[in-house]
LUMSERO-241487 format. One record per residue (C-alpha): residue number from 1; x, y, z. Coordinates in Angstrom, 2 decimals. Example, Ala and Ser with C-alpha at 12.3 -4.5 7.8 and 13.67 -1.06 7.14 Angstrom:
% LUMSERO-241487
@seq=1, c1=12.30, c2=-4.50, c3=7.80
@seq=2, c1=13.67, c2=-1.06, c3=7.14
This chain:
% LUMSERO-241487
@seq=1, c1=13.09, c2=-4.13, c3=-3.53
@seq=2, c1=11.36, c2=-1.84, c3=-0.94
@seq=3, c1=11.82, c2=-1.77, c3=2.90
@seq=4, c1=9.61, c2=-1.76, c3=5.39
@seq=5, c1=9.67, c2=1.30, c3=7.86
@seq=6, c1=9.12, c2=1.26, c3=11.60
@seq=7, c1=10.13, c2=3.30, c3=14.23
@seq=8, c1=12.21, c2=6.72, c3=13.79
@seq=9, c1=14.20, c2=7.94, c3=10.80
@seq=10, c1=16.46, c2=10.93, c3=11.56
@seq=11, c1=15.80, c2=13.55, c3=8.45
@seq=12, c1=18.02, c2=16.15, c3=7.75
@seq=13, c1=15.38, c2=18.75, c3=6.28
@seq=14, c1=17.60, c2=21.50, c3=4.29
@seq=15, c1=16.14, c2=24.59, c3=2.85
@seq=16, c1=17.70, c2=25.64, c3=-0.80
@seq=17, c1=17.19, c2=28.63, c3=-3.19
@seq=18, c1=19.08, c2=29.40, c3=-5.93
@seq=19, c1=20.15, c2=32.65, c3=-6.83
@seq=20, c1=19.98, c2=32.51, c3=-9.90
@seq=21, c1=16.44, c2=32.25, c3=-10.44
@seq=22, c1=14.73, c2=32.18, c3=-6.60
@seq=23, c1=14.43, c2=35.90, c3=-4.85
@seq=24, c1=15.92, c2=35.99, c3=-1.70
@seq=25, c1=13.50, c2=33.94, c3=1.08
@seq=26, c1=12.34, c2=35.37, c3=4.01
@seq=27, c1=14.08, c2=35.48, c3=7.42
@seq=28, c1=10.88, c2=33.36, c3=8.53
@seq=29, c1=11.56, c2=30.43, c3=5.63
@seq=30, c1=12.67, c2=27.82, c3=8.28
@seq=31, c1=9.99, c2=28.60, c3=10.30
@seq=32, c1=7.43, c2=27.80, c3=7.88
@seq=33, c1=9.07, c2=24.54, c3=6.98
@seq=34, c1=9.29, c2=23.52, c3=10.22
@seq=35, c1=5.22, c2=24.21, c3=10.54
@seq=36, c1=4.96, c2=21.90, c3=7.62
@seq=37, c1=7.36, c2=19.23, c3=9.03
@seq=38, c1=5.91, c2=19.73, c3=13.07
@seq=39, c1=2.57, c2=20.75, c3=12.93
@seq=40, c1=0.51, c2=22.21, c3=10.12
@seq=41, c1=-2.82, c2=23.11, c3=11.75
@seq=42, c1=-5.84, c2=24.04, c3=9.47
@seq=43, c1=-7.13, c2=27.41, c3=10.64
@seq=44, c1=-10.78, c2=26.54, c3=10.14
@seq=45, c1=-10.48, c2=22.87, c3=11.78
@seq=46, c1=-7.32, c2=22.98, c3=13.83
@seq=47, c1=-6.32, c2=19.71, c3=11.73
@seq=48, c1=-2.96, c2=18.65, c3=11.61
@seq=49, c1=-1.59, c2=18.77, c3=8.11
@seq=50, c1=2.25, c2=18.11, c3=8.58
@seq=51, c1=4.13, c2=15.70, c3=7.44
@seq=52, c1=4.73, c2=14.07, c3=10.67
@seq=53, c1=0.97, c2=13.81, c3=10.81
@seq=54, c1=0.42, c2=12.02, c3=7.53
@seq=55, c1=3.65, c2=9.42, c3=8.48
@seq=56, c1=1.97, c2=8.94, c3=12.20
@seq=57, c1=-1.60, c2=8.62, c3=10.46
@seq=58, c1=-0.85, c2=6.09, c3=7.72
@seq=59, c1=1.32, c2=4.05, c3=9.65
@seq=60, c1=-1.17, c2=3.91, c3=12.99
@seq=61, c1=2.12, c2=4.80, c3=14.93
@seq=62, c1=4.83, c2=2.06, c3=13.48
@seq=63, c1=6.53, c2=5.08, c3=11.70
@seq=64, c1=7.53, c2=8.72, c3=12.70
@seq=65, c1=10.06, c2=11.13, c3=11.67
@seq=66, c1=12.71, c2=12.56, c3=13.75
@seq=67, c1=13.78, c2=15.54, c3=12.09
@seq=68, c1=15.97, c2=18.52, c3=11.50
@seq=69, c1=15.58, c2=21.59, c3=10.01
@seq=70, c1=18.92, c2=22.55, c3=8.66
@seq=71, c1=20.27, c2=26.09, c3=8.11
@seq=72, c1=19.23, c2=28.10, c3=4.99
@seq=73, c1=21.48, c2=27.02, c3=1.87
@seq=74, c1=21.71, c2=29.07, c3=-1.29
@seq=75, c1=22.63, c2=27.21, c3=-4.05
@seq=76, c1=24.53, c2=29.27, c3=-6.93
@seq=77, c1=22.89, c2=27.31, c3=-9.76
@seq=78, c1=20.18, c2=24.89, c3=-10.62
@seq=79, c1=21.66, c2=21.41, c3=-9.02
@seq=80, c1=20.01, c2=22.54, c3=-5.54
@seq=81, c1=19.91, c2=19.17, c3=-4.44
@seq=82, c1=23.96, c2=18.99, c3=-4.66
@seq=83, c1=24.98, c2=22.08, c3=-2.86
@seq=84, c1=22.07, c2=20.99, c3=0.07
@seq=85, c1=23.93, c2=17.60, c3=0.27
@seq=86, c1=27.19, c2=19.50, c3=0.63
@seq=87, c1=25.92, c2=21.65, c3=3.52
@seq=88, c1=25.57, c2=18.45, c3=5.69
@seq=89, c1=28.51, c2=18.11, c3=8.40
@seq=90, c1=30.79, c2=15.79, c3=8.48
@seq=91, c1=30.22, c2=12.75, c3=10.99
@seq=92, c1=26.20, c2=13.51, c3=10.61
@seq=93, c1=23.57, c2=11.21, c3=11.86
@seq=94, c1=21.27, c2=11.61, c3=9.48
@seq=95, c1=19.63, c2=8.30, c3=7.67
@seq=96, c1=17.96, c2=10.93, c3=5.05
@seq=97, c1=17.72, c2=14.41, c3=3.84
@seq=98, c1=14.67, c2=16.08, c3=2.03
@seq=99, c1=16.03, c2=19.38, c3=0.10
@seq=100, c1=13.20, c2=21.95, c3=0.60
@seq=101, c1=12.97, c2=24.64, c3=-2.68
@seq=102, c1=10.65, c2=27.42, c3=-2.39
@seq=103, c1=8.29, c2=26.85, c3=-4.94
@seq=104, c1=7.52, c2=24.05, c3=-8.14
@seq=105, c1=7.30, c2=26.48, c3=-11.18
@seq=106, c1=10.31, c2=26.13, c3=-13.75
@seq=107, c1=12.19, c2=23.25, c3=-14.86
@seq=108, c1=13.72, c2=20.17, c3=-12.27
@seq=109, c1=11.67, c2=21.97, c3=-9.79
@seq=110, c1=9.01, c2=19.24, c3=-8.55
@seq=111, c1=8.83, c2=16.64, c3=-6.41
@seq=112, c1=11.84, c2=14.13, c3=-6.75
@seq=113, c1=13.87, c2=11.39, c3=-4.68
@seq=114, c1=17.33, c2=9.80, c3=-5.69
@seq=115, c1=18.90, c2=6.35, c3=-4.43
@seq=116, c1=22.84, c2=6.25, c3=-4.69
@seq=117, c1=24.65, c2=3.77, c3=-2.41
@seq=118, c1=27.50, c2=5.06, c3=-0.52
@seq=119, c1=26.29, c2=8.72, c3=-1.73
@seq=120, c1=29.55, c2=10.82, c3=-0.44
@seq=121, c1=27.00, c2=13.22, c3=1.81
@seq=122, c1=26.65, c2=10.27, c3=4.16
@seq=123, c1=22.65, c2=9.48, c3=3.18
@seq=124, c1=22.05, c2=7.04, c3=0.44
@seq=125, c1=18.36, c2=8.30, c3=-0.46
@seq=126, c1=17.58, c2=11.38, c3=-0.63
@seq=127, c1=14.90, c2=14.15, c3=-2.12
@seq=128, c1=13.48, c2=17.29, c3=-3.77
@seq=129, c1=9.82, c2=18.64, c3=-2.41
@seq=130, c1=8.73, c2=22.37, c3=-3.42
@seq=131, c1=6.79, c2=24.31, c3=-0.25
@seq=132, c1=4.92, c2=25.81, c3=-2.62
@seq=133, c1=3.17, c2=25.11, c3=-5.98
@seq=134, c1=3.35, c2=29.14, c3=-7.25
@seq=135, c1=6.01, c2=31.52, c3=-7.54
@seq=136, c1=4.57, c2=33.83, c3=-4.98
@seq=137, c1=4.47, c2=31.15, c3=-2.30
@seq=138, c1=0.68, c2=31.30, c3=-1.08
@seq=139, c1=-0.37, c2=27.45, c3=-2.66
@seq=140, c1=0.66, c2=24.69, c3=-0.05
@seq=141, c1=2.26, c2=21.57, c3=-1.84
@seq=142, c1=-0.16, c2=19.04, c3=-1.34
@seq=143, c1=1.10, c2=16.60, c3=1.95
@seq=144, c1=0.82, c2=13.97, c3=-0.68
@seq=145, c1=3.66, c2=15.17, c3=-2.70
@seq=146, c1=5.95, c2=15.33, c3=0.63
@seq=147, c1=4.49, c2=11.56, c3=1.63
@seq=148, c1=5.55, c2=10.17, c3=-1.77
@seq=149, c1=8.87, c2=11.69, c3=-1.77
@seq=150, c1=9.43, c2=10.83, c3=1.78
@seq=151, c1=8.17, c2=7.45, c3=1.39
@seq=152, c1=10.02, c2=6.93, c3=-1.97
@seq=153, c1=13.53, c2=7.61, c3=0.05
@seq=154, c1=12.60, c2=5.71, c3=3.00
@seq=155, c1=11.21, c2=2.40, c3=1.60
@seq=156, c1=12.39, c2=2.96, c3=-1.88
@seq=157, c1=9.25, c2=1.76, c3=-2.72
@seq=158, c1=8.23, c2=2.56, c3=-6.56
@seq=159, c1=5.75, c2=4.70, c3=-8.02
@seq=160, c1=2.06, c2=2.63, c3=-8.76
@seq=161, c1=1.01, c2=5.60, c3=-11.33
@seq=162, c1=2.86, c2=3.52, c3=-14.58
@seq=163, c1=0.05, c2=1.52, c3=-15.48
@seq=164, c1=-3.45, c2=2.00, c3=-16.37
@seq=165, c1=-5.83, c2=1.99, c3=-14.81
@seq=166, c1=-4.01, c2=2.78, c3=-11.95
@seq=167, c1=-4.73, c2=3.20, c3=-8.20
@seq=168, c1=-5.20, c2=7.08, c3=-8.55
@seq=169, c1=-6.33, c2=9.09, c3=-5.25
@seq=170, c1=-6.82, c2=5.24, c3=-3.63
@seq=171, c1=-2.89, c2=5.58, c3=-2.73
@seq=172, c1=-0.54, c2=8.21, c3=-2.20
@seq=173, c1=2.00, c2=6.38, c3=-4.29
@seq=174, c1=0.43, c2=6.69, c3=-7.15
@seq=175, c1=-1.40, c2=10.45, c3=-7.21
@seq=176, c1=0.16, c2=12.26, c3=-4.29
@seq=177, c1=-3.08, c2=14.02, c3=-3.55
@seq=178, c1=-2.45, c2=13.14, c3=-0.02
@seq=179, c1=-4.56, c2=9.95, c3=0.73
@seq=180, c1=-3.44, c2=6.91, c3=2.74
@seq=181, c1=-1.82, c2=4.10, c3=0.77
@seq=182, c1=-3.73, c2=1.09, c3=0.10
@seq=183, c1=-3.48, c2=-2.37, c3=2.04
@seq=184, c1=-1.27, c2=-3.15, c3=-0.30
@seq=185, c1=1.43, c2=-0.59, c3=-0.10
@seq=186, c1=0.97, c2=-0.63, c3=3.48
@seq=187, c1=1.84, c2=-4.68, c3=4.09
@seq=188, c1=4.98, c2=-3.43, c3=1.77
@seq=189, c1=5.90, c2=-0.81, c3=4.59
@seq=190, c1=5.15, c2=-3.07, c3=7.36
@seq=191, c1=2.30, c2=-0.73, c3=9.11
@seq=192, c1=-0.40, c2=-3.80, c3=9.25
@seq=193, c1=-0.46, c2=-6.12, c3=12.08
@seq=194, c1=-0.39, c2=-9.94, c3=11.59
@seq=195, c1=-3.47, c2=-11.02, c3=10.30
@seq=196, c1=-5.11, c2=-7.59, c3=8.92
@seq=197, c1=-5.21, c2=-9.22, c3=5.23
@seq=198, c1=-6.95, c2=-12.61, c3=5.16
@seq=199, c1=-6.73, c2=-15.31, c3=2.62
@seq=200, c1=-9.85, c2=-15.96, c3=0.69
@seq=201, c1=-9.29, c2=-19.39, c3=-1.20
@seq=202, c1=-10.28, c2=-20.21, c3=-4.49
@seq=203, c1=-13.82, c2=-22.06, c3=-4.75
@seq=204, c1=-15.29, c2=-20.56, c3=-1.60
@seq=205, c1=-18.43, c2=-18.25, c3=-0.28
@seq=206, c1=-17.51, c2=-16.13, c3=2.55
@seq=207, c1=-18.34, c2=-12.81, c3=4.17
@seq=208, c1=-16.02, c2=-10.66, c3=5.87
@seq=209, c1=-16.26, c2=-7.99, c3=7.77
@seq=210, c1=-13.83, c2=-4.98, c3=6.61
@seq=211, c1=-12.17, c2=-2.30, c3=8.76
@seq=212, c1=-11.76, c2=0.65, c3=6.95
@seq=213, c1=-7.65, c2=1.20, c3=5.81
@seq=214, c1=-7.68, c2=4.74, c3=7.30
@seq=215, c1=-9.29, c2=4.26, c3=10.89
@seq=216, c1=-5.97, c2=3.66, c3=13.55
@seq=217, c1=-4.89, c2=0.61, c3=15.47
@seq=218, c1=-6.10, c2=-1.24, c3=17.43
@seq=219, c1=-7.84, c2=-3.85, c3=14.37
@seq=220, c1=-10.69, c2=-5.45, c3=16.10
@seq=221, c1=-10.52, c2=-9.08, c3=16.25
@seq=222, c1=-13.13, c2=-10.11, c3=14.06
@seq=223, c1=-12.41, c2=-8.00, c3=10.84
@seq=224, c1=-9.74, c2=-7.40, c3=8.26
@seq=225, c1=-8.19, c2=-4.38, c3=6.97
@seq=226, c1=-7.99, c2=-5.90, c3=3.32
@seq=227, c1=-9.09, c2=-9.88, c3=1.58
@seq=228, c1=-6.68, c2=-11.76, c3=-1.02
@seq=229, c1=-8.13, c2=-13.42, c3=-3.48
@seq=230, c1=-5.47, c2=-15.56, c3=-5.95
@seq=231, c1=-5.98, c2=-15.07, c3=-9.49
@seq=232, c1=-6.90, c2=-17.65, c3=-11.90
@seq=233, c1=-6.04, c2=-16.49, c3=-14.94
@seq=234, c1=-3.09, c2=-13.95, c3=-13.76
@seq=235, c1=0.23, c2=-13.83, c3=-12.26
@seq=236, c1=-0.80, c2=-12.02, c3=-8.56
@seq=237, c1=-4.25, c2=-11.52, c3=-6.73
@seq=238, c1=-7.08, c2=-9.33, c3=-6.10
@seq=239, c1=-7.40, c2=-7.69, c3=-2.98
@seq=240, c1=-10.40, c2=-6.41, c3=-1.24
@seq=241, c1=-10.31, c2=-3.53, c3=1.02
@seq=242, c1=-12.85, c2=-0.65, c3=2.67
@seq=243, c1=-12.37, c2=3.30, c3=2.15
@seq=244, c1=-13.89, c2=5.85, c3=4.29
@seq=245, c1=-13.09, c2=9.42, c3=4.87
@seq=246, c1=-12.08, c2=9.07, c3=8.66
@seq=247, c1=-9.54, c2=11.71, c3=8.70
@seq=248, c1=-8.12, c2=14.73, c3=7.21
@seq=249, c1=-5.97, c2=12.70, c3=4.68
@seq=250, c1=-8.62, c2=10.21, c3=3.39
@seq=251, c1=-11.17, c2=13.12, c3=3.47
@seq=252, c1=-11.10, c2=16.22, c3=1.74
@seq=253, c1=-8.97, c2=18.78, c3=3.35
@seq=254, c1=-6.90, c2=21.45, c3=3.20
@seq=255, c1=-3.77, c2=19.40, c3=2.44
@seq=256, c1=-5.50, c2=16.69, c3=0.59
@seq=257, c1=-7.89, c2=15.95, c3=-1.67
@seq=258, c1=-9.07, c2=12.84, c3=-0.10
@seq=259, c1=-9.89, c2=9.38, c3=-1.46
@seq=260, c1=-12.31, c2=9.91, c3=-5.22
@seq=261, c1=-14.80, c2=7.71, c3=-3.01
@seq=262, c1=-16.56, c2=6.05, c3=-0.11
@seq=263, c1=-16.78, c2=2.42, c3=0.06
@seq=264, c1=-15.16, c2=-0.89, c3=-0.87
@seq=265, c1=-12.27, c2=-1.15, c3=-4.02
@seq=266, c1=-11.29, c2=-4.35, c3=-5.54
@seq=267, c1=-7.37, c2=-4.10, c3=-7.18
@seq=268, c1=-4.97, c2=-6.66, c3=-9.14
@seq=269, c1=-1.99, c2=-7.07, c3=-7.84
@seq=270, c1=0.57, c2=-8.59, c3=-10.45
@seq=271, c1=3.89, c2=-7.25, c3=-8.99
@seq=272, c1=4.84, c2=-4.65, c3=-6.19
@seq=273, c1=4.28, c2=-1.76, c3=-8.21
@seq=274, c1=2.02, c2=-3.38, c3=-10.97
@seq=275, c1=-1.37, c2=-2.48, c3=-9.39
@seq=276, c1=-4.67, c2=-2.08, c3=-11.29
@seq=277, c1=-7.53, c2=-0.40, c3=-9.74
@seq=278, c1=-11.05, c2=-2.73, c3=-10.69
@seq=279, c1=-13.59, c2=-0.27, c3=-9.29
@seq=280, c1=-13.01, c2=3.20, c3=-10.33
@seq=281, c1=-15.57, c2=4.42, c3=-8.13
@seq=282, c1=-15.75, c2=2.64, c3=-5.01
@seq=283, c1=-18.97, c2=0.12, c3=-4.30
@seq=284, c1=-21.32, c2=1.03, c3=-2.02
@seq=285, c1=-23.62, c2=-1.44, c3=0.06
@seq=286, c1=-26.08, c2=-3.36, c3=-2.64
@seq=287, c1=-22.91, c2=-2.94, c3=-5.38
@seq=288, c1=-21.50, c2=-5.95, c3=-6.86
@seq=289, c1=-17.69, c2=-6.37, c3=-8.83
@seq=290, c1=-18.18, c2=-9.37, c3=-11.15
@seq=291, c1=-15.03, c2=-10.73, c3=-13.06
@seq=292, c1=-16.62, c2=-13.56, c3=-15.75
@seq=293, c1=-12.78, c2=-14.64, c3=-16.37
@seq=294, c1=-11.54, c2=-15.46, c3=-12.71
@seq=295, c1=-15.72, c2=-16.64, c3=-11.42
@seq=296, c1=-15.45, c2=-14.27, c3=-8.91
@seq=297, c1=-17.94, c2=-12.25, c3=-7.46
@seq=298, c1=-17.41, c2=-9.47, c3=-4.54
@seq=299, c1=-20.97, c2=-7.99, c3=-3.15
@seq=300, c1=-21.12, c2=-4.98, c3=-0.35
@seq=301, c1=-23.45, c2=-6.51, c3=2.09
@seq=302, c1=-24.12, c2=-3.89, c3=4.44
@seq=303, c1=-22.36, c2=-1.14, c3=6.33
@seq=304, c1=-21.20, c2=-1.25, c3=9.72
@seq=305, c1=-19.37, c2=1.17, c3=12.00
@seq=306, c1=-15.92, c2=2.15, c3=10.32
@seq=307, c1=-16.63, c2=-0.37, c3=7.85
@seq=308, c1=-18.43, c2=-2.61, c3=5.08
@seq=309, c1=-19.03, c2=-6.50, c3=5.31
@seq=310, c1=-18.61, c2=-7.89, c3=1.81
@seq=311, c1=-19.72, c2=-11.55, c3=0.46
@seq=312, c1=-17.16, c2=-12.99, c3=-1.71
@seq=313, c1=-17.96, c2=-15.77, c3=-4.05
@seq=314, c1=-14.89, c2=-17.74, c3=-5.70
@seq=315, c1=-17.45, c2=-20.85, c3=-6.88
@seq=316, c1=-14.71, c2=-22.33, c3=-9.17
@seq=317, c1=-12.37, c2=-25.53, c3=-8.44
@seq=318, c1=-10.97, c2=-24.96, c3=-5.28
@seq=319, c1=-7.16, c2=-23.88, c3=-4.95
@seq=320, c1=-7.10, c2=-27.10, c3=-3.26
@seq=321, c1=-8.22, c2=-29.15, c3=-5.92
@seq=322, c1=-6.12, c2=-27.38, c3=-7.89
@seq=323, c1=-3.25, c2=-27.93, c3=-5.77
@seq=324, c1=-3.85, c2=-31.44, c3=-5.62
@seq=325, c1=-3.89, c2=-32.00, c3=-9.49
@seq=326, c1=-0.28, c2=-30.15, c3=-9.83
@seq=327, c1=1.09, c2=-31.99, c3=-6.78
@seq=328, c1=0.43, c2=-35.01, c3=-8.75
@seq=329, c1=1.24, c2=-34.20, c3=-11.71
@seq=330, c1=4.54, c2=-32.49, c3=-10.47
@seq=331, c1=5.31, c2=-35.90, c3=-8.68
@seq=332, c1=4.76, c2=-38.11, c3=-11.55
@seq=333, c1=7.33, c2=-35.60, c3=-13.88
@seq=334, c1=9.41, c2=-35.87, c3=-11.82
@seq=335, c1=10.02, c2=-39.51, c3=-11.70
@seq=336, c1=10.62, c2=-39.76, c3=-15.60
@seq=337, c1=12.61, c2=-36.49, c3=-15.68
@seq=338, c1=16.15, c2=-37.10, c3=-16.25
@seq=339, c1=17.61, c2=-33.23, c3=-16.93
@seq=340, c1=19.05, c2=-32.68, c3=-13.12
@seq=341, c1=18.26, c2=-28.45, c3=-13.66
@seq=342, c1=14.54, c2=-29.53, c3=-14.75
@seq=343, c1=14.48, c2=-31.85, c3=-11.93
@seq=344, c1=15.49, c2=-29.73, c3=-9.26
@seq=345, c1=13.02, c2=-26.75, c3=-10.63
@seq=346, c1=10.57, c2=-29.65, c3=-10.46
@seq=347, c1=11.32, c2=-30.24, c3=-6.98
@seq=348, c1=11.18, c2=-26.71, c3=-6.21
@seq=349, c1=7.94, c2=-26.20, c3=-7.28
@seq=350, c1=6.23, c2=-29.40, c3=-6.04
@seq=351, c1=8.02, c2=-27.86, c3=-2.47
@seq=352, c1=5.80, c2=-24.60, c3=-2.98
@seq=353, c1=2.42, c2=-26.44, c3=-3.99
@seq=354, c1=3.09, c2=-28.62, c3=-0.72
@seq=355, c1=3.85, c2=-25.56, c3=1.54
@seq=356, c1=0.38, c2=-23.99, c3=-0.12
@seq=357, c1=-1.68, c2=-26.58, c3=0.44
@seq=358, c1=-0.57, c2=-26.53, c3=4.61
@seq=359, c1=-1.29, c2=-23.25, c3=4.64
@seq=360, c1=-4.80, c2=-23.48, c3=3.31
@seq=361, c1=-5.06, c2=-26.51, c3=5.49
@seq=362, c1=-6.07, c2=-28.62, c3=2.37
@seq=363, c1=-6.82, c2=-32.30, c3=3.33
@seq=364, c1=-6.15, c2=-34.83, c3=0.37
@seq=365, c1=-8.51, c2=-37.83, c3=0.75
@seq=366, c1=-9.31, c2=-40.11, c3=-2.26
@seq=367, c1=-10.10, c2=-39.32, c3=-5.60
@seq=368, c1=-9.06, c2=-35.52, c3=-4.33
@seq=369, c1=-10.87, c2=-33.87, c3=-7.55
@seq=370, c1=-14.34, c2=-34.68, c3=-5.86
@seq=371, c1=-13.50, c2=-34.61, c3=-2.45
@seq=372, c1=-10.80, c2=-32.58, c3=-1.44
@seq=373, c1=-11.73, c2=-30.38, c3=0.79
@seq=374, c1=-10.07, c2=-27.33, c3=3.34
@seq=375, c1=-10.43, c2=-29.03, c3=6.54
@seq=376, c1=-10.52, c2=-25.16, c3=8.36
@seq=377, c1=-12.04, c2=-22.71, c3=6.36
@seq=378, c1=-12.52, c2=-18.98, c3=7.39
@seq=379, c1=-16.08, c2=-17.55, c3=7.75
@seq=380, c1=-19.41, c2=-18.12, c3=7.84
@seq=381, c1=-21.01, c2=-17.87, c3=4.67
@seq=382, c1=-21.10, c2=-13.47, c3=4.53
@seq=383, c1=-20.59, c2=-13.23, c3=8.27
@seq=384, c1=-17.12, c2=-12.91, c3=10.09
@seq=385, c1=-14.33, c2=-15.30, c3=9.34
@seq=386, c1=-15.16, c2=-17.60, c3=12.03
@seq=387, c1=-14.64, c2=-21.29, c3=11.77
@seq=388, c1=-16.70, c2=-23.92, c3=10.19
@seq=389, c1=-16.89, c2=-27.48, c3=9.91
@seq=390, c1=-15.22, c2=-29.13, c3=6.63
@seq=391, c1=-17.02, c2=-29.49, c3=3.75
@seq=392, c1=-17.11, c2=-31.63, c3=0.49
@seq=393, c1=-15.72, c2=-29.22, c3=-2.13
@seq=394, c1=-18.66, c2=-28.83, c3=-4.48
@seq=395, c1=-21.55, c2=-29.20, c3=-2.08
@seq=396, c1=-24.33, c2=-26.22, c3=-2.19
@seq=397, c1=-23.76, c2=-23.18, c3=-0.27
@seq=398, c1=-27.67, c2=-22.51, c3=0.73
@seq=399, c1=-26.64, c2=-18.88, c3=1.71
@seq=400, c1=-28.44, c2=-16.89, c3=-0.42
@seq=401, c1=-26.08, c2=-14.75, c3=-2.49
C-alpha cells in the first residue's frame, strides 16, 4: 500500500565509506552531496539537476524535501547502511534517511531502499544511492536512481519494471533514467489536482484535449493530464496521457535521459504496480492505438500548445448498459439466494454497480439494453469535454472518425 506525499519530509542525508574497500573521500565529499541534494546546475545550461529539483518538478510543488546533510560516517565493513543508521542522534527528527556511498561498482553497492516498522534508528524507511556510477567518481548517478530510491522510502510505492512490457523511460519507477512518473504513479502520490484524469465510459466517441504530464500547475480548465478508459476484457483500465520534453527531466539532459519519445502513450493498468506500456514509441498526431479485443480505438488528432487532443472511440455496449444488465441480474440472485455469505457478497456488489452507475450519471429508462443512456456525458465528439445533450445509446455519431 503506497502513500501519497505532500508537503515537506525531513531527510537525514548521511555520507558512508567503508574502509575496507572505499579510499578515504575527500574533505569536499559533503559538499558535493549537498550540490546534488540543493542545487545541481548544468554548466552548459545552468539547469537544475538536484534532487530537490526533480521532487519540486514532478510533483508541480505538492512535495519538497527538507534535508540534512549529516557528518561523514566510515563504516568498518560492508553493512554501510547499518553503521549510517547508527550515526543518527538520539531524539532525531528525521522522517527518513538516504545513506550516500561514494560510488556503485562492487557488490550491495547500488541503488536500494528498506521498510522496517519501528526500525530502532528512529526512521522506518530508509535507503542506499551511490554519487557516482565509477570508482573514480567523475559519472553522476543518474537523478532517476536518487528519485526512485527517494520515492520508494517515501511512498513505499513499488517498482513498475516486473512485468513486460513495462513502462520503461515513461516513469521513473520503473527505469530510473530520470523522467517524470506517469499519470498513474502520480494520482498514487497525490501530485494531480481533482479532475486532471477524466473518465471516458465504455461505448462512447469523445475528444479530449491533453496537457502534457511534465508541464507545472496550474491545469487549464478545459484539458486533462491523463483519460481512463475501463477494460472489457481485463481486471483495471487503460489510461491515456501526453509526453513532451518540457524540462530537463522529461528531456534529455545531463542528469537524465529523458522520456524514449514525444507524444501520446496508452498503458494497462491491472494493479498499482502491474502496468503495461501499449505504445512503445509514443503516437504522434495522425497515429492511431487500436485494441480489436476491448473495441477501442485512441487517434492523435492534432497538436496544440503543451499538448495533443486525442479522439477516443469505445463503440461497444455502454458501461451503462452493462451496468444495467448486472444490476438486474444481481437483484434477481439475490432474491433466490439463501447462503447469508453469498448474499451479503451479492449485496456488496449490486452496492458497487449502483454507486457506478451515479457516477457515470447513467439513467435507466425502459427496456435499458436499447435505451439506456448517460444523461451527462463529457465532450464533444474530439473536442474538449464539454457537455452535451443525452443521447440514445446506439445512435450514430456523424463525427467523422
Amino acid at each position: 500500500m503506497s502513500r501519497e506525499w505532500i508537503g515537506a519530509r525531513r531527510i537525514a542525508f548521511i555520507p558512508v565509506w567503508n574502509n575496507a574497500v572505499d579510499p578515504r573521500p575527500s574533505d569536499d565529499w559533503p559538499a558535493m552531496l549537498a550540490d546534488r541534494v540543493y542545487f545541481h546546475p548544468d554548466p552548459a545550461t545552468g539547469l537544475d539537476g538536484s534532487i530537490s529539483a526533480f521532487i519540486r518538478n514532478a510533483s508541480s510543488g505538492r512535495a519538497w524535501i527538507d534535508p540534512v546533510i549529516m557528518p561523514v560516517v566510515e563504516a568498518d565493513d560492508a553493512d554501510v547502511t547499518g553503521a549510517g543508521l547508527a550515526s543518527l542522534p538520539a531524539g532525531h527528527d528525521f522522517d527518513f534517511a538516504v545513506i550516500v556511498i561514494p560510488h556503485s561498482v562492487g557488490p550491495h553497492r547500488g541503488g536500494y531502499f528498506w521498510s522496517v516498522p519501528n526500525h530502532p534508528s528512529g526512521v522506518d524507511a530508509f535507503c542506499r544511492i551511490p554519487m557516482f556510477r565509477d570508482t573514480g567518481l567523475t559519472m553522476d548517478t543518474s537523478v532517476g536512481v536518487w528519485g526512485m530510491e527517494i520515492l520508494h522510502a517515501v511512498t513505499l510505492f513499488g517498482d513498475l519494471y516486473f512485468v513486460s512490457p513495462a513502462m520503461d523511460g515513461f516513469d521513473v519507477m520503473s527505469a530510473a533514467s530520470g523522467p517524470h512518473p506517469s499519470a498513474h504513479t502520480k494520482s498514487h502520490f497525490g501530485w494531480l489536482s481533482d479532475g486532471a484524469i477524466r473518465d471516458h465510459a465504455l461505448g462512447l466517441r469523445r475528444g479530449y484535449d491533453l496537457h502534457a504530464i511534465s508541464l507545472q500547475r496550474p491545469l487549464p480548465p478545459d484539458r486533462r493530464r491523463a483519460i481512463r478508459i475501463p477494460s472489457r476484457t481485463a481486471p483495471g483500465h487503460y489510461m491515456v496521457e501526453a509526453r513532451l520534453e518540457t524540462d530537463q527531466f522529461d528531456g534529455p539532459s545531463f542528469v537524465s535521459s529523458g522520456i524514449p519519445s514525444e507524444g501520446v502513450i496508452v498503458y494497462e493498468v491491472r494493479d498499482v504496480t502491474e502496468v503495461y506500456l501499449r505504445t512503445p514509441t509514443a503516437l504522434g498526431v495522425g497515429d492511431r492505438l487500436e485494441l480489436g479485443d476491448e473495441d477501442l480505438v485512441i487517434r492523435v488528432q492534432s497538436a496544440i500548445p503543451g499538448g495533443f487532443n486525442v479522439g477516443i472511440n469505445s463503440d461497444g455496449p455502454s458501461e451503462c448498459e452493462q451496468l444495467w444488465n448486472q444490476i438486474k441480474g444481481l437483484e434477481t440472485s439475490i432474491q433466490l439466494e439463501q447462503d447469508f455469505v453469498r448474499r451479503k457478497q451479492m449485496i456488496s456488489a449490486l452496492q458497487k454497480a449502483k454507486a457506478r452507475s451515479r457516477f457515470l450519471h447513467c439513467n435507466f429508462l425502459i427496456n435499458p439494453p436499447e435505451v439506456a443512456v448517460a444523461d451527462r456525458v463529457f465532450g464533444a465528439p474530439y473536442r474538449r469535454d464539454e457537455p452535451v445533450v443525452a443521447r440514445k445509446q446506439g445512435k450514430d455519431d456523424k463525427t467523422a472518425y
